[in-house]
C-alpha positions in Angstrom: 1.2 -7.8 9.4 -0.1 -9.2 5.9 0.9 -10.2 2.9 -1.8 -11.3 -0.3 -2.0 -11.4 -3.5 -4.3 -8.6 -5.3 -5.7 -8.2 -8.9 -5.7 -4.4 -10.3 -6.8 -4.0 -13.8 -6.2 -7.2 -15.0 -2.6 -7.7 -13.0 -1.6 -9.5 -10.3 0.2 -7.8 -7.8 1.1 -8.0 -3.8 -0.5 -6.1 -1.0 1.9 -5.9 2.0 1.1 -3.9 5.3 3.7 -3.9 7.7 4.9 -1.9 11.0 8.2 0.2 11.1 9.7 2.4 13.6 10.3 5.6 12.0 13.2 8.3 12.4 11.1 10.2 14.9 10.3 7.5 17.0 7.3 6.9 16.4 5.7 3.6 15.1 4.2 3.9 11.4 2.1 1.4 9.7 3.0 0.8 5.8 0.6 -0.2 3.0 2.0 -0.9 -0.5 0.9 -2.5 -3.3 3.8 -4.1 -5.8 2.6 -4.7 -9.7 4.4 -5.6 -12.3 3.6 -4.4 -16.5 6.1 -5.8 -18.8 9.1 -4.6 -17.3 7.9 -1.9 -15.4 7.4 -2.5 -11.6 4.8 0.4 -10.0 4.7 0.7 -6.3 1.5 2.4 -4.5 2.5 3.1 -0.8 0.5 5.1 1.7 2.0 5.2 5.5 0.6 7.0 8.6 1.6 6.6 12.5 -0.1 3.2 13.3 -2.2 4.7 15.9 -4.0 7.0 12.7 -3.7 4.2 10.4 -7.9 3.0 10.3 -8.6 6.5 10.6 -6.7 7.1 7.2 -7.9 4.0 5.2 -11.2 5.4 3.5 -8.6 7.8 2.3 -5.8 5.3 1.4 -8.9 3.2 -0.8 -10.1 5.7 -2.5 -6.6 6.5 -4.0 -5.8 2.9 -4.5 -9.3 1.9 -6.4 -9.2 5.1 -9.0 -4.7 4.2 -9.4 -4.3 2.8 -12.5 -1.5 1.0 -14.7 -2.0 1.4 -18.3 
């Protein structure tokens, strides 16, 4: 659905949502965020059925702006 670039704390990562059918046959909507430290790579990813996904996302930014890689 998207793909951009983000800066957390000073590092560049990648924001990528995307749609999935999942094992109970239901349609889930994926948010993860990929950053790299040194040689460490850290991946944030919050998923809900794509129907509850807008619902979910004051929840999903809270978490993501108070995640931090130090």
């Amino acid at each position: 659905i998207s793909n951009r670039k983000v800066v957390k704390n000073g590092l560049q990562g990648q924001e990528i949502v995307y749609k999935q059918l999942m094992s109970n046959g239901v349609f889930g909507t994926i948010l993860q965020y990929f950053f790299i430290k040194d040689r460490d790579l850290y991946i944030l990813t919050f998923c809900s059925k794509s129907e509850d996904y807008l619902s979910y996302m004051p929840v999903f930014q809270y978490m993501y702006e108070n995640f931090d890689i130090r």
